[in-house]
Structure formats: C-alpha cells, structure tokens
C-alpha positions, 0 to 999 in steps of 0.5 A, spaced: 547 497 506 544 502 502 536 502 502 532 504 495 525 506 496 519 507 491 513 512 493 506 512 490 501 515 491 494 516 488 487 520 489 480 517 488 474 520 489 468 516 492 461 517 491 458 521 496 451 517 495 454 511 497 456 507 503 462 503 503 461 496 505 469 493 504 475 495 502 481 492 502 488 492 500 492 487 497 501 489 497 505 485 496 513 488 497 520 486 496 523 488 502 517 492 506 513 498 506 509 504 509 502 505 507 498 512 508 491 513 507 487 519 508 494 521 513 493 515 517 499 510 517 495 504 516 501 498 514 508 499 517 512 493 515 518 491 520 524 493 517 527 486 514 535 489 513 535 482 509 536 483 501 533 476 500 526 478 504 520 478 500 513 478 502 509 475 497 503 479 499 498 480 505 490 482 505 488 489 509 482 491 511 482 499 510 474 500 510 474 504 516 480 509 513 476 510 507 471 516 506 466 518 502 469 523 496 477 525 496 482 519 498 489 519 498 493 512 498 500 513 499 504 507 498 513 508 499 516 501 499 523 499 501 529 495 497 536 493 502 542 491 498 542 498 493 540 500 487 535 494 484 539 489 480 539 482 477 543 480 484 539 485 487 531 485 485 525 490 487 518 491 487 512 493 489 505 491 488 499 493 490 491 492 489 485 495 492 478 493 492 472 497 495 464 494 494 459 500 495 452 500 497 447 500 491 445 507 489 440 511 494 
C-alpha cells in the first residue's frame, strides 16, 4: 500500500498587547496527521494503514504553544490506499479558534 499526503501550512501574527486566553484546533482528517506549531509536534495521529479509517475530527487545546506575534501551523495529512479517488477518497480539515484578552 502506497500513502499520498497533503502539507499546509499557514503564518499568523498575534497582537502583542494582548494575552491569549484559549485556543484550540479542530482536524478532522482521512487517514491521519501531523500537526506542528511554532516547531512543536502538537498531534501525531497513530498511523491507520487502513483505507476506510476516518476521523470525523477531534478538538485540541494548543493555547500553551501559541505565542504572541509570528505563529507557524503546519499541518501534513496522510491518505493509505493510493492516489485519492471515488474508491479511495481524502481529506483534510482544520479550524482554529483563539480568544484573546481585551486591549491593554
């Protein structure tokens, strides 16, 4: 069996005059994933070499590996069974919420 992958990644900045309060992140992935934030491995999904598994998504508390200003989230999802198809489908995806303090 063959694995396909999908790599995103975004940068963010954050005010520095605010605290951050909470922050997480919803990933919902078909067949699993890495998450990387700031250069921490925050998620890593058993590997499921099964290409029916789905993982209709789970919420992470990833407040502690953010920082106020530049934020890197990287996200590489997996797919088992070979390239994407109707017999074979794929996908990612990924939401991130953060509340911050009022304005000092």
């Amino acid at each position: 069996m063959s694995a396909e992958n999908a790599v995103i990644s975004t940068r963010f900045s954050l005010s520095q005059r605010r605290a951050i309060l909470a922050a997480t992140l919803f990933l919902s992935v078909d067949n699993f994933a890495v998450v990387i934030i700031n250069g921490v491995p925050v998620v890593y999904d058993a590997p499921q070499n099964t290409p029916s598994f789905y993982n209709t998504g789970r919420t992470f508390d990833v407040r502690r590996f953010l920082r106020r200003g530049r934020n890197d989230i990287v996200i590489i999802a997996f797919n088992f069974g070979g390239p994407r198809s109707d017999a074979n489908p794929a996908g990612v995806a990924a939401r991130l919420d953060i509340r911050l303090s009022s304005l000092q």
